[in-house]
C-alpha positions as MATLAB code, in Angstrom:
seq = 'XXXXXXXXXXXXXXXXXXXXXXXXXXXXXXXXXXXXXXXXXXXXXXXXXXXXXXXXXXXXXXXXXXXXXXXXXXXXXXXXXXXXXXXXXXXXXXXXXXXXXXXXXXXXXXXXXXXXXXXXXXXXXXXXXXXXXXXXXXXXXXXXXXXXXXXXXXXXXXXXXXXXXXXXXXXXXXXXXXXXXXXXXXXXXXXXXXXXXXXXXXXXXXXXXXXXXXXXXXXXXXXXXXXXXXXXXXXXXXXXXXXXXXXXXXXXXXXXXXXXXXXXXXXXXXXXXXXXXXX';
ca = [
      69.711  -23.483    5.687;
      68.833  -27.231    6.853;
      70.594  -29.873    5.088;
      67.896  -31.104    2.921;
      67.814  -27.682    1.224;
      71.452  -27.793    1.316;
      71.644  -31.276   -0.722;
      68.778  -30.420   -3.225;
      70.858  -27.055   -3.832;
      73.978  -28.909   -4.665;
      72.332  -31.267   -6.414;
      70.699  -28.456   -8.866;
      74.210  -26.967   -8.900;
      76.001  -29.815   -9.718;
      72.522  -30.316  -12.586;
      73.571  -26.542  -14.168;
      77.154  -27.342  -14.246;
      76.829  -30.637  -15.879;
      73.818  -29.269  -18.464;
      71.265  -31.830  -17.055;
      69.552  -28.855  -16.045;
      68.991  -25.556  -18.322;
      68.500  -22.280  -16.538;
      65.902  -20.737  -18.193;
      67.160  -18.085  -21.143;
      66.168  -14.614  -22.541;
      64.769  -15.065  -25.799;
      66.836  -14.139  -28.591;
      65.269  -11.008  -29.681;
      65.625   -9.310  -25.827;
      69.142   -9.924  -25.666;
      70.029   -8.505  -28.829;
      67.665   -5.208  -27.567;
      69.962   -5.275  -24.550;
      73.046   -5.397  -26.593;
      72.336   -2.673  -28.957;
      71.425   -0.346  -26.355;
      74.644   -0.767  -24.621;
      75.726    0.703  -27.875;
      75.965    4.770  -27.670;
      75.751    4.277  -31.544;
      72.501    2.695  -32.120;
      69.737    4.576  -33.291;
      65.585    4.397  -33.095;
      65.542    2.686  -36.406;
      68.307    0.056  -35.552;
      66.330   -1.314  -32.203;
      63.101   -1.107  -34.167;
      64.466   -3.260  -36.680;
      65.916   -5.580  -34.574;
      62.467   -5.718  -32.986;
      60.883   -6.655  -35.797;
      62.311  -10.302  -35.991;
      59.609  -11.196  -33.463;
      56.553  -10.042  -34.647;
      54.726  -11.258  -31.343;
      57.043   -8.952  -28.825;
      56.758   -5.722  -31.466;
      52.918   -6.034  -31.334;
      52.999   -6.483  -27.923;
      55.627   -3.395  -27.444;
      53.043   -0.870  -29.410;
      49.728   -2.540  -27.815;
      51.909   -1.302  -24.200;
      52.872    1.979  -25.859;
      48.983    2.491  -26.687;
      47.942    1.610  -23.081;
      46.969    3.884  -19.980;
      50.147    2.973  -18.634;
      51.773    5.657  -20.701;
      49.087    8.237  -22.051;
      50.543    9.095  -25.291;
      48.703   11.748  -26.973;
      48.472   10.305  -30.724;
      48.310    6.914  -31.358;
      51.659    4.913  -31.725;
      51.737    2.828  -35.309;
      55.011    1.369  -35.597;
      58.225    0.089  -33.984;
      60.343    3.462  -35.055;
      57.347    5.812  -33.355;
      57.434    3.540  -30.054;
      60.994    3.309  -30.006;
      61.578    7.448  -30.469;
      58.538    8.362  -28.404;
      59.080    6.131  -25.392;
      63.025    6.149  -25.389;
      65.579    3.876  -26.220;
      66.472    2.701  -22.420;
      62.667    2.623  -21.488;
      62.433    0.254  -24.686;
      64.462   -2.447  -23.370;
      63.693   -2.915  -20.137;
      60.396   -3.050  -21.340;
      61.104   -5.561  -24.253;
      62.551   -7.769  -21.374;
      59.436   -7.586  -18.959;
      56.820   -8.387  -22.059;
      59.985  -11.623  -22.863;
      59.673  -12.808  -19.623;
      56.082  -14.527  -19.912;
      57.987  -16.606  -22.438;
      60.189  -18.138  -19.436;
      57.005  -19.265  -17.868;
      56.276  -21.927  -20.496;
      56.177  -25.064  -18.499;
      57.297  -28.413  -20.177;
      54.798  -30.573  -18.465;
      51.230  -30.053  -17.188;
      52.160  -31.111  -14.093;
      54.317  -28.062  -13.911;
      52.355  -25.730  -15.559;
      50.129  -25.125  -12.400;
      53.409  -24.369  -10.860;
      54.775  -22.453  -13.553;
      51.449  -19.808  -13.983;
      51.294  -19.467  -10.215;
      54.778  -18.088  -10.273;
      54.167  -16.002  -13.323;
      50.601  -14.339  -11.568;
      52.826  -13.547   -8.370;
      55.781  -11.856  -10.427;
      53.154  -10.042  -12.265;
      51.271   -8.622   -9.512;
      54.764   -7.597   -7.271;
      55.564   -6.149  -10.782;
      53.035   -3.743  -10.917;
      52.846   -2.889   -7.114;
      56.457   -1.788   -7.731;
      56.555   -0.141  -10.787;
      53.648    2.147   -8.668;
      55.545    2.645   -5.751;
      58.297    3.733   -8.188;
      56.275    6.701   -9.153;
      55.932    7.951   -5.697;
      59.913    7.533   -5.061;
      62.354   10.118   -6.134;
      64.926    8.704   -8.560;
      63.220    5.438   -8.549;
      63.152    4.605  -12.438;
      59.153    2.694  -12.742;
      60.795    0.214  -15.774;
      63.572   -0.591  -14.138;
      61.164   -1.431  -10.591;
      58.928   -3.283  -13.114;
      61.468   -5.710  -14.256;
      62.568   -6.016  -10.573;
      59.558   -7.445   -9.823;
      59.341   -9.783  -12.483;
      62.508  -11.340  -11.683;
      62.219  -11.552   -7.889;
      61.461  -15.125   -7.974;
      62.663  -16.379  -11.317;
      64.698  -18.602   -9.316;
      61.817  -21.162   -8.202;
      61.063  -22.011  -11.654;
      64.605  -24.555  -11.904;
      63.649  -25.786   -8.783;
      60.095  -27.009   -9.589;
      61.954  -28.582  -12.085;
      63.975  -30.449  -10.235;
      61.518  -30.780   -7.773;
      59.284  -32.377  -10.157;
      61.605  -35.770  -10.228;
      61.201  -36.274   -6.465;
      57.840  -37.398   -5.644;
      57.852  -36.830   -2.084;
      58.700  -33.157   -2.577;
      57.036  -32.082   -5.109;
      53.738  -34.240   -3.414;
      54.093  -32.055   -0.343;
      53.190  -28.482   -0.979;
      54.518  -27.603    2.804;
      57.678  -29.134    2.005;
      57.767  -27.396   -1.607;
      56.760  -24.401   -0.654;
      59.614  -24.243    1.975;
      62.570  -25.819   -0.610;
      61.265  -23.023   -2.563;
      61.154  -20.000   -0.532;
      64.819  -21.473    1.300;
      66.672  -21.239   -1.892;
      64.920  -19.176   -4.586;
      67.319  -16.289   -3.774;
      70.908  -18.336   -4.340;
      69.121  -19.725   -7.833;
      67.685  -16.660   -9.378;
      70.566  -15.077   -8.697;
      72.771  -17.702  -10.565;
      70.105  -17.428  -13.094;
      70.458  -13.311  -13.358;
      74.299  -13.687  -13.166;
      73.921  -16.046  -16.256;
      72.325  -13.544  -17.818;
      74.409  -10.554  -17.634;
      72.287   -8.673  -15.555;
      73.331   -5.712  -13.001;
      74.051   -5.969   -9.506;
      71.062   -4.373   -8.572;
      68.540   -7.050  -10.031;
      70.561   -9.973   -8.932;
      70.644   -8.538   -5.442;
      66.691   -8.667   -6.024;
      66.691  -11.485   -6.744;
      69.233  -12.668   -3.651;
      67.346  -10.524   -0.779;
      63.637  -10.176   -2.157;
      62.651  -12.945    0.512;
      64.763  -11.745    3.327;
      63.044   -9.615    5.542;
      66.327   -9.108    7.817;
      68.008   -7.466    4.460;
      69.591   -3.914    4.827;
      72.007   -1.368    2.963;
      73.598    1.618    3.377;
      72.822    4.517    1.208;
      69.110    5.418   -0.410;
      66.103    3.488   -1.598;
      66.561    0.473   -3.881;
      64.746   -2.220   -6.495;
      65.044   -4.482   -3.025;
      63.526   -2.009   -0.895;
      60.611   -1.799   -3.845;
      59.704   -5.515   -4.328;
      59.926   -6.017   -0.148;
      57.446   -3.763    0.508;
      55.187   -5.007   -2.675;
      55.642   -8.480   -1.194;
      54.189   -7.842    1.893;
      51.686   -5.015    1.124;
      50.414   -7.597   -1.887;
      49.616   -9.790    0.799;
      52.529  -12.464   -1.452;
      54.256  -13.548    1.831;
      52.716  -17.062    3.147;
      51.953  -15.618    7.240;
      55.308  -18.370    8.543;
      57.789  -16.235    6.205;
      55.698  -12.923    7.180;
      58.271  -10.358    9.588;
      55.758  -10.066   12.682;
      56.631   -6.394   13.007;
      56.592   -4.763    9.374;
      57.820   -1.429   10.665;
      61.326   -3.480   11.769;
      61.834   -4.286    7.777;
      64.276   -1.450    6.740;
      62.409   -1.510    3.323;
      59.737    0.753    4.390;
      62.119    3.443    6.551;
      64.374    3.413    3.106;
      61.162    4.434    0.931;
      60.122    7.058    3.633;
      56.760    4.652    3.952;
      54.444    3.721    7.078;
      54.255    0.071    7.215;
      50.695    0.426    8.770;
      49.046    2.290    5.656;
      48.641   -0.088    2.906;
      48.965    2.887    0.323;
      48.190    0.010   -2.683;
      43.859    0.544   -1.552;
      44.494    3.974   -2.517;
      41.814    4.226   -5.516;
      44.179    6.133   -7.775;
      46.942    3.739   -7.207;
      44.826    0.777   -7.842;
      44.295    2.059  -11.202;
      47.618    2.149  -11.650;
      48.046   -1.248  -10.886;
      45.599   -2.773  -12.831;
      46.702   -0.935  -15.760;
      49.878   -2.232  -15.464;
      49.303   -5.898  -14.756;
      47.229   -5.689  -17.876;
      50.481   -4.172  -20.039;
      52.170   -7.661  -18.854;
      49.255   -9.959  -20.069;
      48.436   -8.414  -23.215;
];
């Protein structure tokens, strides 16, 4: 890491610690979700009800339930009926992918730009990974969904910071390089903050780096590395010259020379559930 990156790190630290800077914060109703489900008591009824304090995430829950993405036979009408039909632990990672677009809300319209361009890339990584999910054994497609939505949560308090240093934040080169430098060491302060598991703040940590390996079977990294670069999200400077040296693809048993995302049927797949996340 050069020392500029080093300094503005620090700086944004030293920001957090001192609460001139907010790390951005599930919304109320999502962490209570979370909570309850970590509860082997709580029933269907008790997370629907909880989900009904935000009538905006509960429509948006049963508009997802209704979608392609999940097929269900007869129509879904309320929270209790999405809640039983889809699962409890489905349920909440899902509540937290449809919260996250309420992270995105920039404060300034200067930042907004910013902000939406993040929020487009998570979405479409998202949904690449949540598909390759479905072709992995034991890879769980909600949990590889919210992967990908987090993967770069962490530029979002550096445009922020960013935003009160002209010089930076007028440079898209040198913005663009603050961000993709230290993205992984903030979103995973900002997933540590947040309770999360090991596995999505290692996301989070290693999305970006291409050298990244592990012992043992396919992972959420391996997923959102491979999205990355078959999405065509990696600007070329950042981009591994030789794909098939990035364990990612070895650990998900794919070629890195077949871009299996042009696949028609996986396309649809895609769309569908890019759509889900912009309902």
């Amino acid at each position: 890491m050069n020392e500029k990156a080093e300094q503005f790190y620090q700086h944004l630290k030293q920001a957090v610690e001192s609460d001139q800077l907010v790390l951005p914060t599930l919304p109320e109703v999502a962490l209570k979700i979370r909570e309850a489900v970590e509860s082997e008591n709580t029933s269907a009824q008790q997370i629907a009800d909880t989900l009904s304090q935000d009538a905006s995430l509960s429509a948006r829950l049963i508009q997802v339930a209704n979608s392609p993405l999940y097929r269900t036979r007869n129509p879904i009408e309320d929270l209790q009926m999405a809640v039983t039909r889809l699962g409890i632990r489905m349920v909440r990672d899902l509540v937290i992918s449809l919260a996250m677009k309420q992270i995105y809300q920039a404060t300034s319209d200067v930042l907004d730009h910013h902000f939406r361009n993040a929020w487009n890339t998570a979405v479409e990584v998202a949904a690449i990974c949540r598909m390759f999910a479905t072709t992995v054994p034991g890879m769980n497609a909600e949990q590889a969904l919210l992967a990908g939505l987090i993967h770069n949560i962490g530029a979002l308090p550096i445009l922020v910071m960013a935003e009160d240093d002209d010089d930076l934040f007028n440079n898209s080169d040198a913005l663009e390089e603050m961000i993709w430098t230290l993205q992984g060491r903030v979103g995973a302060m900002i997933l540590k903050n947040w309770n999360f598991a090991e596995p999505l703040v290692e996301v989070a940590t290693h999305a970006h780096d291409f050298s990244y390996d592990h012992t043992g079977g396919p992972g959420l990294v391996d997923l959102v590395q491979t999205s990355l670069l078959q999405g065509h999200h990696v600007p070329d400077q950042y981009s591994p010259a030789d794909w098939s040296q990035v364990a990612a693809f070895s650990k998900l048993g794919m070629d890195s020379d077949v871009n299996i995302i042009e696949i028609e049927e996986n396309q649809e797949i895609i769309e569908n559930t890019k759509q889900s996340l912009l309902i």
